[in-house]
FIDREN-57398 format. One line per 2 residues: number of its first residue (from 1); for each residue x, y, z of N, C-alpha, C, O. Coordinates in nm, 2 decimals, padded with zeros to 4 digits. Example, Ala and Ser with C-alpha at 12.3 -4.5 7.8 and 13.67 -1.06 7.14 Angstrom:
<sites>
1	01.32 -00.57 00.78 01.23 -00.45 00.78 01.32 -00.33 00.78 01.42 -00.33 00.85  01.28 -00.22 00.71 01.37 -00.11 00.71 01.29 00.00 00.79 01.34 00.11 00.80 .
</sites>
This chain:
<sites>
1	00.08 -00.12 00.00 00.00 00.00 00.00 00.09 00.12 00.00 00.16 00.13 00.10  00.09 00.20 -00.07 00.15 00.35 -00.11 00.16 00.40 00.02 00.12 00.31 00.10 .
3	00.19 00.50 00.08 00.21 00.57 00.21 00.14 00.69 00.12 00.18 00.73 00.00  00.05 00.74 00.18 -00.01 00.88 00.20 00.06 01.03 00.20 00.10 01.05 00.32 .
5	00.08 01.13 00.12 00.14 01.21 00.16 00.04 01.35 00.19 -00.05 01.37 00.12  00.07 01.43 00.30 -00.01 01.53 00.35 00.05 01.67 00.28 00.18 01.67 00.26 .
7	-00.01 01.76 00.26 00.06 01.91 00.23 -00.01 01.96 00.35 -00.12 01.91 00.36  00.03 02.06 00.46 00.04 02.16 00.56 00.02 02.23 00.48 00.06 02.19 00.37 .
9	-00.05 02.37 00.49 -00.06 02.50 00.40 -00.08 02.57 00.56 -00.18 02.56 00.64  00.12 02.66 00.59 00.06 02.76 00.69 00.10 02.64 00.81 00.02 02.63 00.90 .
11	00.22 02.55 00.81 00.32 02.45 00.87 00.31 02.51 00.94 00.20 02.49 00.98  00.38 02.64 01.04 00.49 02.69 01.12 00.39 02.75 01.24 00.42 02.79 01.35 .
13	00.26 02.75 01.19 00.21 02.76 01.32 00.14 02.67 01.41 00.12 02.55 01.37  00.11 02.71 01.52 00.13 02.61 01.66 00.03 02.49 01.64 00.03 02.39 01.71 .
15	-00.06 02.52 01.51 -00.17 02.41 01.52 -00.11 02.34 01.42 -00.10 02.22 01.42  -00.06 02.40 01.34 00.04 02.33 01.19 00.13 02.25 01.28 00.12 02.13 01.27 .
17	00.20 02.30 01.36 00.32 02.22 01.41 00.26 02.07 01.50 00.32 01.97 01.52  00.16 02.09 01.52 00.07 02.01 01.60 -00.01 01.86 01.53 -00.03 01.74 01.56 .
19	-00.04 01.95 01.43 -00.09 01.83 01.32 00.04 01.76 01.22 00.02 01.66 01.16  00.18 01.81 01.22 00.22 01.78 01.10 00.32 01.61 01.23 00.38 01.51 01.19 .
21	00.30 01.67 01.38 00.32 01.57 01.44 00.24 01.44 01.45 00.29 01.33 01.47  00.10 01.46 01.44 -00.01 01.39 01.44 00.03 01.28 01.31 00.04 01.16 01.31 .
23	00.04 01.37 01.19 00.02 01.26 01.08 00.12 01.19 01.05 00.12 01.08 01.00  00.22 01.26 01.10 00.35 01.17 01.06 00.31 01.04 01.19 00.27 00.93 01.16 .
25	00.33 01.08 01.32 00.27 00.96 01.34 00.22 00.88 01.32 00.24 00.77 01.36  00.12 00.91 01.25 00.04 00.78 01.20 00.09 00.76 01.02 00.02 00.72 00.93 .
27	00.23 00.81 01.01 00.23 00.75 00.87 00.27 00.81 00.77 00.35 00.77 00.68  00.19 00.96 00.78 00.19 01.01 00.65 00.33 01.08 00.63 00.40 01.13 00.71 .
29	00.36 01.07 00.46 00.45 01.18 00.45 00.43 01.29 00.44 00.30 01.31 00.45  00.50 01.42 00.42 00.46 01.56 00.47 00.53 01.61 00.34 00.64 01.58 00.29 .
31	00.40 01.75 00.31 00.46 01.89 00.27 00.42 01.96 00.32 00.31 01.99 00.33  00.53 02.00 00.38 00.56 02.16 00.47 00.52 02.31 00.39 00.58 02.35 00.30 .
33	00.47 02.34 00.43 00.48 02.50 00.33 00.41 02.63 00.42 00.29 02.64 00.44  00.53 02.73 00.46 00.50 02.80 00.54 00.57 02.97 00.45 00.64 02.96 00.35 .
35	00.54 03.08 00.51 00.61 03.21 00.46 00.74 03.21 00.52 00.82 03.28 00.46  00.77 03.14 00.64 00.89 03.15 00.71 00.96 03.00 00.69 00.92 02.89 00.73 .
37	01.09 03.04 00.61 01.12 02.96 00.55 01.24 02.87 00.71 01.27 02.75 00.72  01.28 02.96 00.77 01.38 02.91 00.88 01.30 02.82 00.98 01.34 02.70 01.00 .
39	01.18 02.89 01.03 01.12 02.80 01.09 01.05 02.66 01.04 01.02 02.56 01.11  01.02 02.67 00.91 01.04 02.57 00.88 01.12 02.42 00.84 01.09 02.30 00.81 .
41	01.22 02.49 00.85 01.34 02.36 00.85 01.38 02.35 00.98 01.44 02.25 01.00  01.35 02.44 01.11 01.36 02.43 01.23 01.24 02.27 01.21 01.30 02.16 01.20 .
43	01.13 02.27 01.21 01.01 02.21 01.25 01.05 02.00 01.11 01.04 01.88 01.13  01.11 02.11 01.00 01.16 01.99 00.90 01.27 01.84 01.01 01.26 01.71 01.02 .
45	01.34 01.93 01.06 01.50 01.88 01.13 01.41 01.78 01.27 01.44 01.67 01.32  01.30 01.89 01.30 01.25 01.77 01.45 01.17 01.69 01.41 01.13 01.62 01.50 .
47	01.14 01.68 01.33 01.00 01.54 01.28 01.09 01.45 01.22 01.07 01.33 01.25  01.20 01.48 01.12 01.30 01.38 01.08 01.37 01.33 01.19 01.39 01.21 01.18 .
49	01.41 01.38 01.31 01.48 01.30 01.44 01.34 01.19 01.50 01.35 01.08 01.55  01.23 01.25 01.48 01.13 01.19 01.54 01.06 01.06 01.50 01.00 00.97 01.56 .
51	01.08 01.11 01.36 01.04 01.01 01.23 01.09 00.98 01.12 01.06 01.01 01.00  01.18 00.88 01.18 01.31 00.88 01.02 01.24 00.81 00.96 01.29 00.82 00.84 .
53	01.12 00.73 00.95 01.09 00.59 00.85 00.98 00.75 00.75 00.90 00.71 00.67  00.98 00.86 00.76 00.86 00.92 00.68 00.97 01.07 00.57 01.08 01.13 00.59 .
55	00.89 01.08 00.48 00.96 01.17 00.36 00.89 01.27 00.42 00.78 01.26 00.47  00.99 01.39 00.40 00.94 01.50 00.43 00.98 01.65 00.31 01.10 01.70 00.31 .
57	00.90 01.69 00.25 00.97 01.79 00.17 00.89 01.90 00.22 00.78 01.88 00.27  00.98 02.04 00.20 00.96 02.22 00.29 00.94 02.26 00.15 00.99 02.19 00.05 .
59	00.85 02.39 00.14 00.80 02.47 00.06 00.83 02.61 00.10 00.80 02.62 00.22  00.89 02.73 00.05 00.85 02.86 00.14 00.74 02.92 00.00 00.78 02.93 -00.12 .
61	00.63 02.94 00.04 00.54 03.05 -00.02 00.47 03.12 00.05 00.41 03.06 00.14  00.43 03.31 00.04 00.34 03.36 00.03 00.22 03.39 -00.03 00.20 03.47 -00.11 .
63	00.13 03.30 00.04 -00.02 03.27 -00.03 -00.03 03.42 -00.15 -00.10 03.39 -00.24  00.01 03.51 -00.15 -00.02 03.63 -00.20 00.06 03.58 -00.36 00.01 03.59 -00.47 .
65	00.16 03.54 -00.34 00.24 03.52 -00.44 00.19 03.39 -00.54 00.22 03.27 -00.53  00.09 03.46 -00.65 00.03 03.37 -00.74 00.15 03.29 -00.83 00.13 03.17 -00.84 .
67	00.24 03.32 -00.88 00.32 03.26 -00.93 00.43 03.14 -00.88 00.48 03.05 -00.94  00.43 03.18 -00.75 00.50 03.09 -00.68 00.40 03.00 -00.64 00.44 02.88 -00.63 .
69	00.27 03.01 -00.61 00.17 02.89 -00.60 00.19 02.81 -00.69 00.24 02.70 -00.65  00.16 02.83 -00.84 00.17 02.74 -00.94 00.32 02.67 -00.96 00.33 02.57 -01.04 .
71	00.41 02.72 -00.90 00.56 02.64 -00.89 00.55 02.53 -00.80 00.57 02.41 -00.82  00.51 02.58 -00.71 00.51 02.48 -00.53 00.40 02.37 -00.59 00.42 02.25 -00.59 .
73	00.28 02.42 -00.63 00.20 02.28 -00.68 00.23 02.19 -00.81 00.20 02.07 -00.82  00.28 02.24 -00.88 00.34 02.17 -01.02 00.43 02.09 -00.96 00.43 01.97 -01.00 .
75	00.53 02.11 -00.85 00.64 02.05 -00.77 00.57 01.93 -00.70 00.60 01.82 -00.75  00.46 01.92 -00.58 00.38 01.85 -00.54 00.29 01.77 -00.55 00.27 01.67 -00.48 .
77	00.23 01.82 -00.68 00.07 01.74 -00.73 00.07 01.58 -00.77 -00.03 01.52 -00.77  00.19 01.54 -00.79 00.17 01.43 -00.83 00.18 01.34 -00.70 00.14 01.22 -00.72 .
79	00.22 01.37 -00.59 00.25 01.32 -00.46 00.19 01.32 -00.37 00.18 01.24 -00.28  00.10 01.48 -00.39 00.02 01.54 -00.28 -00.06 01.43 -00.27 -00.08 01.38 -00.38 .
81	-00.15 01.34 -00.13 -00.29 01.31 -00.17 -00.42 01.37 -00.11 -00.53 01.34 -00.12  -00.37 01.48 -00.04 -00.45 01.55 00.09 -00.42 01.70 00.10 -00.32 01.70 00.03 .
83	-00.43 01.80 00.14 -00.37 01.95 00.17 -00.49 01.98 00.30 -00.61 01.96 00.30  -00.41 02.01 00.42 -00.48 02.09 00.52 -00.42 02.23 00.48 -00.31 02.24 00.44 .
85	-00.49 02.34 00.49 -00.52 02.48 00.48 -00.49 02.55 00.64 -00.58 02.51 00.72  -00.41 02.64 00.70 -00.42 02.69 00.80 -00.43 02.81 00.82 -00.46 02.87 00.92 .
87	-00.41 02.85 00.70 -00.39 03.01 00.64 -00.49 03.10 00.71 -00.60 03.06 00.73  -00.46 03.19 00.73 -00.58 03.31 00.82 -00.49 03.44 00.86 -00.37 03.43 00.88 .
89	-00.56 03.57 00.86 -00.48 03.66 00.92 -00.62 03.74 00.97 -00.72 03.74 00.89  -00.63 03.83 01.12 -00.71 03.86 01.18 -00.71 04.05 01.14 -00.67 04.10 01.03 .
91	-00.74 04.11 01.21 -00.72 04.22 01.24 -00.80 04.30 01.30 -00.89 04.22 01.33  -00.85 04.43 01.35 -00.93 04.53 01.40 -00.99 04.65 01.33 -00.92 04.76 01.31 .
93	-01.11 04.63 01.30 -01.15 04.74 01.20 -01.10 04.82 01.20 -01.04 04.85 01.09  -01.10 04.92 01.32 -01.03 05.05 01.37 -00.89 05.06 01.30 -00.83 05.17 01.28 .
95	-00.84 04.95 01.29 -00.68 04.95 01.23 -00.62 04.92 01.10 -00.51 04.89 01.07  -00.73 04.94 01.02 -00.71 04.89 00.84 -00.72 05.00 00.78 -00.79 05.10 00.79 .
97	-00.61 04.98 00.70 -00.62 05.04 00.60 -00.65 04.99 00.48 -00.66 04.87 00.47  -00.67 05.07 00.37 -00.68 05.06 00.22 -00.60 04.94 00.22 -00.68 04.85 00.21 .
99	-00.50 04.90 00.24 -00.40 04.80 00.15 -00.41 04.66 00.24 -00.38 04.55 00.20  -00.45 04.71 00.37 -00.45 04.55 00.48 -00.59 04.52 00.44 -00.60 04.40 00.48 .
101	-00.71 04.57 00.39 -00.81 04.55 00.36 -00.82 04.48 00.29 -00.91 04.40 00.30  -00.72 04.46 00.17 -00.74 04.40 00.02 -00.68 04.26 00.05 -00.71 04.16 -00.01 .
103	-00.54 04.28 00.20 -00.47 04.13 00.17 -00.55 04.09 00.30 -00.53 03.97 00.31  -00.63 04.13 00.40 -00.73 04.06 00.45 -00.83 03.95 00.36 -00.82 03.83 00.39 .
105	-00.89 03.97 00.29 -00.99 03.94 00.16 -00.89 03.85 00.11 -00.94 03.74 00.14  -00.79 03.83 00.05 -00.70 03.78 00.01 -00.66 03.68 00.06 -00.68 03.57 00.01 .
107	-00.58 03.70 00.17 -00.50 03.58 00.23 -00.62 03.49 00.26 -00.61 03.37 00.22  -00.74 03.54 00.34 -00.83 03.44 00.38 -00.95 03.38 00.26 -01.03 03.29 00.27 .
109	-00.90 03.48 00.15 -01.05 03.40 00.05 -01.01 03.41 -00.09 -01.04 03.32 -00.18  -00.95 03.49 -00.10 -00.92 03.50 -00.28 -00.80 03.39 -00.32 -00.80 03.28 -00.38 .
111	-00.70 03.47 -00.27 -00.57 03.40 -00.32 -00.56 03.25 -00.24 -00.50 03.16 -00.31  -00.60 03.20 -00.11 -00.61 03.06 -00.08 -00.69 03.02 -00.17 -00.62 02.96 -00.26 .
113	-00.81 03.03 -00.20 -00.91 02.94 -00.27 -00.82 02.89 -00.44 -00.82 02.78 -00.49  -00.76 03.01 -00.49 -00.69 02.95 -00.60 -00.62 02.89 -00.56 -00.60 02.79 -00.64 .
115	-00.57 02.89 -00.50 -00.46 02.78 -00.41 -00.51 02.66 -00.40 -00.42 02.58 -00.42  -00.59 02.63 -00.38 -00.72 02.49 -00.31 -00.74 02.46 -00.42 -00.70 02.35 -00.46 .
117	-00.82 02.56 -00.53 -00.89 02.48 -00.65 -00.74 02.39 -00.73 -00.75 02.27 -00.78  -00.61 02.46 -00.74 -00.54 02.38 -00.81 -00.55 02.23 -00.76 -00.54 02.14 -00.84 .
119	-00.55 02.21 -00.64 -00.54 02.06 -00.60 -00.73 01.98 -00.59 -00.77 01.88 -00.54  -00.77 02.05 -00.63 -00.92 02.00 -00.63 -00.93 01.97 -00.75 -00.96 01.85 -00.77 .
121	-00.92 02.03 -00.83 -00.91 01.99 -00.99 -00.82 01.89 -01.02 -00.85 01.81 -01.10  -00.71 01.89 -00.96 -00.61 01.75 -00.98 -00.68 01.63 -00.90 -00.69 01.52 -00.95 .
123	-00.72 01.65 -00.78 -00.79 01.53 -00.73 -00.94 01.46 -00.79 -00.97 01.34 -00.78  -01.02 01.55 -00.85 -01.07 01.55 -00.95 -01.07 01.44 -01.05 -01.15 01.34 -01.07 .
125	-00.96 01.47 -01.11 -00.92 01.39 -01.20 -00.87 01.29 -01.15 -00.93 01.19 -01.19  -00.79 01.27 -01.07 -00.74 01.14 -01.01 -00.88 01.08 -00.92 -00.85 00.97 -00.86 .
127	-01.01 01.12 -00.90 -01.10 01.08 -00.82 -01.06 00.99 -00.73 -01.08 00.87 -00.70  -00.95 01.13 -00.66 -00.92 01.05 -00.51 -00.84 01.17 -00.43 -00.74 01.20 -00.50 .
129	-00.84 01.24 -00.34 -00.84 01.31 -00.23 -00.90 01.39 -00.13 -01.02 01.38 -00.11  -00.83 01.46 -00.06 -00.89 01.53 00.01 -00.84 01.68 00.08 -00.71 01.71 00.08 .
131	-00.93 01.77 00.12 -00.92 01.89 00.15 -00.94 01.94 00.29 -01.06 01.96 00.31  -00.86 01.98 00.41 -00.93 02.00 00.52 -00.92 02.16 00.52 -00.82 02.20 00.46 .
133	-00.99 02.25 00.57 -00.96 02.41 00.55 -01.04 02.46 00.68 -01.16 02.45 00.72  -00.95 02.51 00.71 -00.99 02.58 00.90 -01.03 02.69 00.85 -00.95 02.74 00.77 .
135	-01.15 02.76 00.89 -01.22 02.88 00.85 -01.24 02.94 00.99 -01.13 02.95 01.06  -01.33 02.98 01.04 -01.33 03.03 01.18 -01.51 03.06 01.20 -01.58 03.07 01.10 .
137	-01.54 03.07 01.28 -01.66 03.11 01.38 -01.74 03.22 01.28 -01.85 03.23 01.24  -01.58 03.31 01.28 -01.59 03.47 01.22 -01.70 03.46 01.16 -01.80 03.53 01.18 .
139	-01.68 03.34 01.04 -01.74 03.40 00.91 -01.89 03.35 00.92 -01.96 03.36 00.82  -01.95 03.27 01.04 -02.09 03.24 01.06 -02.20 03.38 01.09 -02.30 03.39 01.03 .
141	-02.16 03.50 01.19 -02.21 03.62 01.16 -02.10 03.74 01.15 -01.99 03.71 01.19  -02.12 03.84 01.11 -02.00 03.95 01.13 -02.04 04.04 01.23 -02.15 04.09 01.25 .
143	-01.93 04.05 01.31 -01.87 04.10 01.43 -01.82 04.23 01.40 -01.73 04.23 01.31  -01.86 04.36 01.48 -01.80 04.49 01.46 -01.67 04.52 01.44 -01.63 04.60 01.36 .
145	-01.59 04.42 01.52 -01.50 04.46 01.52 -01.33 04.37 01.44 -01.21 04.39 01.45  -01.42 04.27 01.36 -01.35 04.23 01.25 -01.40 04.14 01.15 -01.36 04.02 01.12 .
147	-01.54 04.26 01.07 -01.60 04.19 00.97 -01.55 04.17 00.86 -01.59 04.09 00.78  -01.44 04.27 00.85 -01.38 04.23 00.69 -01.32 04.10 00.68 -01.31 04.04 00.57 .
149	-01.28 04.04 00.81 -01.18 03.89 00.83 -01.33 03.84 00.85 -01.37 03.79 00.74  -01.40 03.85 00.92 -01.53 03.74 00.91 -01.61 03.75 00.80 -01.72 03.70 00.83 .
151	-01.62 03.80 00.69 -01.66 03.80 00.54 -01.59 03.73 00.46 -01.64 03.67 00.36  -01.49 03.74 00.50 -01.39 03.66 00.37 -01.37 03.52 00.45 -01.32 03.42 00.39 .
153	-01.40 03.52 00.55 -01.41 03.40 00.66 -01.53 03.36 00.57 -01.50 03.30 00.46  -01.66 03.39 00.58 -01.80 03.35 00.54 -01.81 03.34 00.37 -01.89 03.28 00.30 .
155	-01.71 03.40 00.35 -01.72 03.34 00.15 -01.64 03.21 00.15 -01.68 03.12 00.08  -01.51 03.19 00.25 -01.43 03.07 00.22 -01.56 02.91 00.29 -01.57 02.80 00.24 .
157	-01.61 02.97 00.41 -01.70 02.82 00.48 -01.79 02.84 00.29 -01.76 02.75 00.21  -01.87 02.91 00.24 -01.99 02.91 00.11 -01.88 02.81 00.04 -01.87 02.68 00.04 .
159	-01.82 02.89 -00.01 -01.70 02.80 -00.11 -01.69 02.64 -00.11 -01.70 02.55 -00.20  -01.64 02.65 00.06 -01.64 02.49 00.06 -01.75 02.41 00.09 -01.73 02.30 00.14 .
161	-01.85 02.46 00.06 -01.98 02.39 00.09 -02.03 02.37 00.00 -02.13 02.29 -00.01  -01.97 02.47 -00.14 -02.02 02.44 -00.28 -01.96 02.35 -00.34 -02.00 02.27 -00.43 .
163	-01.83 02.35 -00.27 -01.70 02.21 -00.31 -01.78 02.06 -00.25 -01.80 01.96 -00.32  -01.79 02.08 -00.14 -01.85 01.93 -00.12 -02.05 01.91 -00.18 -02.12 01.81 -00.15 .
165	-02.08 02.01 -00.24 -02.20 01.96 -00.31 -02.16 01.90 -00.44 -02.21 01.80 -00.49  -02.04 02.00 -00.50 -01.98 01.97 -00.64 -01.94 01.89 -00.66 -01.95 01.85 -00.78 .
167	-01.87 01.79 -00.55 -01.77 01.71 -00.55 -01.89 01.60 -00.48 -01.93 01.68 -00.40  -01.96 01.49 -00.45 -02.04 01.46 -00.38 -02.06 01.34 -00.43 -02.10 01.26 -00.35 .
169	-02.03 01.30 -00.57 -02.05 01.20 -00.62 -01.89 01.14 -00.67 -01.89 01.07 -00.77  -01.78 01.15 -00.61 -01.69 01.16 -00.61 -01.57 01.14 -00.51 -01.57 01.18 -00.40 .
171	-01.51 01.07 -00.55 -01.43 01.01 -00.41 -01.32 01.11 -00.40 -01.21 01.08 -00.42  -01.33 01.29 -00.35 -01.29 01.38 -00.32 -01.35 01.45 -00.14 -01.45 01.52 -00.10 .
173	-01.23 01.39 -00.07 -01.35 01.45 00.09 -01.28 01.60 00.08 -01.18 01.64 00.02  -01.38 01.64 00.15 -01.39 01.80 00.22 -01.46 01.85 00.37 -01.58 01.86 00.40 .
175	-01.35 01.87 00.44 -01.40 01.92 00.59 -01.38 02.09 00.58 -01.30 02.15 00.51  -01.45 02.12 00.66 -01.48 02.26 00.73 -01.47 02.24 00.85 -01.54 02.17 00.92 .
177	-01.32 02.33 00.90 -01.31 02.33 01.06 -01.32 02.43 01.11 -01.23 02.50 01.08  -01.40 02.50 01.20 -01.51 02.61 01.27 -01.44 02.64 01.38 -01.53 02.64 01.47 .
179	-01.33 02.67 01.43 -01.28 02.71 01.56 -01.30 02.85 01.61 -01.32 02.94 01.53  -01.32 02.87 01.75 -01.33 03.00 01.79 -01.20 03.02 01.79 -01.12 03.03 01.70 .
181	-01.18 03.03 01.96 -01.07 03.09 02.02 -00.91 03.00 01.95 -00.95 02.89 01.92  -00.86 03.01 01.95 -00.72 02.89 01.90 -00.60 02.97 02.03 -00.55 03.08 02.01 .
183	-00.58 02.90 02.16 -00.46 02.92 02.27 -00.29 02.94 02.17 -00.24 02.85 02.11  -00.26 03.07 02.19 -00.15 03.09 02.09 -00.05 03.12 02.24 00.07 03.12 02.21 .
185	-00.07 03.14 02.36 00.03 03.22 02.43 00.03 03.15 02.55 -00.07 03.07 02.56  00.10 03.15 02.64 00.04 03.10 02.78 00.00 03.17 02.90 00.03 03.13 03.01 .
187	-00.07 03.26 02.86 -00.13 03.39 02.93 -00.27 03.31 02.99 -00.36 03.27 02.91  -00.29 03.29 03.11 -00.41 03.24 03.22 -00.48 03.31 03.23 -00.56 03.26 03.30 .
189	-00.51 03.41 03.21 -00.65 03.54 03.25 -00.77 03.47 03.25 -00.78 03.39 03.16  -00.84 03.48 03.32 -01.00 03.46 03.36 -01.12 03.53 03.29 -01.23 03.55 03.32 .
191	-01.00 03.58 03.12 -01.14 03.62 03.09 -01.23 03.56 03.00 -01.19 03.44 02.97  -01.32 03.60 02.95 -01.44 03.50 02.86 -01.35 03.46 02.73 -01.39 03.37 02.65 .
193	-01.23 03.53 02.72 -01.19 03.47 02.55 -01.16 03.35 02.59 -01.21 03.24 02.56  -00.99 03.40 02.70 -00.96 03.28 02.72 -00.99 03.13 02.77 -00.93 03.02 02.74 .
195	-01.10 03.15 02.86 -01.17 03.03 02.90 -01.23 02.98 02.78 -01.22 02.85 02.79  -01.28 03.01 02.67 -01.32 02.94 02.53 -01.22 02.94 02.48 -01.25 02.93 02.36 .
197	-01.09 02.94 02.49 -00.98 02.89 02.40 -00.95 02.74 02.38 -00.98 02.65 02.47  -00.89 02.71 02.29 -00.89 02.54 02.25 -00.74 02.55 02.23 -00.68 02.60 02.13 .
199	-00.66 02.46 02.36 -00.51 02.41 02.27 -00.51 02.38 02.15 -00.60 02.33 02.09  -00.40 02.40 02.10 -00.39 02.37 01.93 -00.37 02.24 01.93 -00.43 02.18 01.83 .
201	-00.30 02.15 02.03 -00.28 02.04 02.03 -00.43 01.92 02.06 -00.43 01.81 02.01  -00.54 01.98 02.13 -00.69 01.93 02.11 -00.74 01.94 02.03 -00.83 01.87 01.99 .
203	-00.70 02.07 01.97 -00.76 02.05 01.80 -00.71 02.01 01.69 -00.76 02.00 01.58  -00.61 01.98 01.73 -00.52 01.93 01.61 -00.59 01.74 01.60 -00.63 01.67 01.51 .
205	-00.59 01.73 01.71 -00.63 01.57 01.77 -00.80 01.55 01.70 -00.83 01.46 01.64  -00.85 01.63 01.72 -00.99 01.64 01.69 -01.02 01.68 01.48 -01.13 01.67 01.41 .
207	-00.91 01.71 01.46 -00.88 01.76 01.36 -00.85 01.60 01.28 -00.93 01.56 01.20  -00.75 01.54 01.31 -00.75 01.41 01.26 -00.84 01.33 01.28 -00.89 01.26 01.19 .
209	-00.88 01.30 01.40 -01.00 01.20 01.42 -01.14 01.22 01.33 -01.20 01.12 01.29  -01.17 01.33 01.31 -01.32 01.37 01.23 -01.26 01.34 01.04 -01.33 01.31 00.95 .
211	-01.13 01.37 01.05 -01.09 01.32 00.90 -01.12 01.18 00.90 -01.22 01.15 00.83  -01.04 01.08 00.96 -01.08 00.98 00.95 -01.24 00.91 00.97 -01.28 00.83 00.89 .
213	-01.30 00.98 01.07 -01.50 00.98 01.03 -01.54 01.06 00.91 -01.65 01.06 00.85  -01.45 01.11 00.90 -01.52 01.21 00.74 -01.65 01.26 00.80 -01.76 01.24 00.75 .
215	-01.62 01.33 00.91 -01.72 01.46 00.95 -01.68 01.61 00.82 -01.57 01.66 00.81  -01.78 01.64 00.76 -01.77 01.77 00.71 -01.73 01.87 00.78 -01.64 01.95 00.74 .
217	-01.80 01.88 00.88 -01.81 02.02 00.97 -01.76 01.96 01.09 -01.80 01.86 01.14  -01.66 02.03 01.14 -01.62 02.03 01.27 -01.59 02.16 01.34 -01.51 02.22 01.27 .
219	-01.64 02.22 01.48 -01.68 02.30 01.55 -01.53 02.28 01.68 -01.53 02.16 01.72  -01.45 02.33 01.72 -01.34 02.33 01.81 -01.38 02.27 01.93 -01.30 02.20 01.99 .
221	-01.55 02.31 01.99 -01.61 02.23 02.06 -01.72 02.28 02.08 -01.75 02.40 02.07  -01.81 02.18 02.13 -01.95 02.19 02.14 -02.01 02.29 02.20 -02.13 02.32 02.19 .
223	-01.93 02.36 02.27 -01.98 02.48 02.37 -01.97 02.57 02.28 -02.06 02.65 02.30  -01.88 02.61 02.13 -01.87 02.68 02.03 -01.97 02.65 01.94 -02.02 02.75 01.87 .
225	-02.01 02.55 01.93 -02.11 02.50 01.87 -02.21 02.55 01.88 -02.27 02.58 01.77  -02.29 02.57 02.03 -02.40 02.62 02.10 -02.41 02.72 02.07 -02.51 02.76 02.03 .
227	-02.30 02.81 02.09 -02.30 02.98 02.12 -02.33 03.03 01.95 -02.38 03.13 01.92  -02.28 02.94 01.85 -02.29 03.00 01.72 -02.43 02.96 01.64 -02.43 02.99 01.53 .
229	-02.54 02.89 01.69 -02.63 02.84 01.70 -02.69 02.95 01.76 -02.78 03.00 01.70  -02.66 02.99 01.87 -02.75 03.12 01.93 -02.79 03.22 01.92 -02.89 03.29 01.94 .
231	-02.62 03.23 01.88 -02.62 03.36 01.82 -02.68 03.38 01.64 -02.71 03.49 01.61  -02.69 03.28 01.53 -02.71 03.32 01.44 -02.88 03.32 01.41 -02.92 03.34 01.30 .
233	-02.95 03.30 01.52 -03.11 03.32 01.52 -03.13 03.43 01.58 -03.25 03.47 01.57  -03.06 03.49 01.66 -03.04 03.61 01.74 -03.13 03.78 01.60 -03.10 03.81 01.48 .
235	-03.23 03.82 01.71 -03.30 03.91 01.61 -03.20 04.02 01.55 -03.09 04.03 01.61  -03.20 04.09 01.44 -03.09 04.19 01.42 -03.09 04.32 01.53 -02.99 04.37 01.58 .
237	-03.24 04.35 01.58 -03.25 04.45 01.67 -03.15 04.45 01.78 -03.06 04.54 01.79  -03.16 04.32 01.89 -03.07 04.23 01.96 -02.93 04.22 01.89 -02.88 04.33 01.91 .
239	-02.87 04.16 01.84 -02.77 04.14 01.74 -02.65 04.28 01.76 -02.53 04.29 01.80  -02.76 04.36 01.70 -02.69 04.48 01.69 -02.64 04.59 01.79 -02.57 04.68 01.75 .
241	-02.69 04.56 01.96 -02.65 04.59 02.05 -02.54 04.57 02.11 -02.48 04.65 02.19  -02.49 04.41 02.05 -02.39 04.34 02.12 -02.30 04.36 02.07 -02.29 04.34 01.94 .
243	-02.17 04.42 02.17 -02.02 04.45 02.09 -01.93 04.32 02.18 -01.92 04.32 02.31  -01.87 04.20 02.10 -01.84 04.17 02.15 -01.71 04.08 02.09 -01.64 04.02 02.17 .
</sites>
């Protein structure tokens, strides 16, 4: 039986580094592909000490960089059989400008999705892979204070919901992963974010287990689940009070 190879998109962070441990354990080989190309051979160097029996090849691209996508995939496609997506950048209304506005929109919806379609269209044809793509909470309603990330959040969850209607008759899976909070620091405060925060390492765990059930939709956790359920029946009169 062939060994499985995974592409990371967006390796070098704490949930990338988290999952790219998960799969190798169980097997798979790895493409790395992060913007930071040092920390990724930092992350390359400890999974090969950890896991000599598995192939591992590093990528450096900026999702923004359309040209270098079509190099990095022309390089992988024949190997790839799977791509997790990690890609995201946040921000504060109050703090955008003209030009962070466009690569907000971008990193989270325009330039990934061409990113994605190249390997959807090759799995396609090969009528065999799969797609996992972490979107966020964001984009189920928009929030005052970072709807431009939760819009382009809410075009990428539509997208892939048109992917797995498109793809449906087809041996091509597709998950949507729904996380709120993601624990990036080790800061304890007692406040409402932090107590909804999800180690990257429980979602990473939860992240592979629903791949292997071939859950579409996966929620970071049930208590996220509830609140986004609540809130999206929530009247707009109501709705529109809450800054939060």
């Amino acid at each position: 039986m062939t060994k499985k190879t995974l592409t990371i998109l967006g390796a070098t962070c704490k949930l990338g580094i988290e999952l790219s441990y998960i799969y190798a354990k169980n097997n798979y080989n790895l493409i790395l592909i992060s913007r930071n190309y040092n920390k990724i051979q930092d992350l390359k160097s400890s999974l090969e000490q950890n896991f000599p029996n598995i192939f591992i090849e590093i990528y450096q691209l900026d999702i923004l960089d359309l040209v270098n996508q079509k190099i990095v995939f022309d390089n992988i496609k024949e190997v790839s059989t799977g791509i997790i997506s990690l890609i995201g950048e946040t921000h504060y209304v109050n703090k955008i400008n003209e030009k962070k506005l466009f690569d907000i929109i971008n990193v989270n919806f325009t330039y990934l999705i061409n990113f994605l379609s190249l390997f959807l269209e090759h799995f396609e044809k090969k009528n065999e892979g799969f797609v996992i793509c972490v979107a966020s909470v964001a984009g189920l309603r928009g929030r005052a204070k970072n709807f431009i990330y939760g819009s382009a959040k809410a075009a990428l969850i539509t997208f892939l919901s048109g992917c797995r209607n498109y793809f449906n008759n087809k041996n091509v899976f597709i998950m949507t992963v729904l996380p709120g909070f993601i624990k990036n620091n080790n800061e304890k405060k007692k406040t409402i974010e932090n107590i909804l925060q999800i180690e990257p390492s429980i979602l990473a765990n939860k992240i592979f287990l629903a791949h292997n059930q071939k859950k579409q939709i996966l929620y970071s956790s049930f208590i996220w689940k509830m609140i986004m359920k609540f809130i999206q029946v929530l009247p707009n009169n109501i709705f529109n009070k809450m800054k939060f």
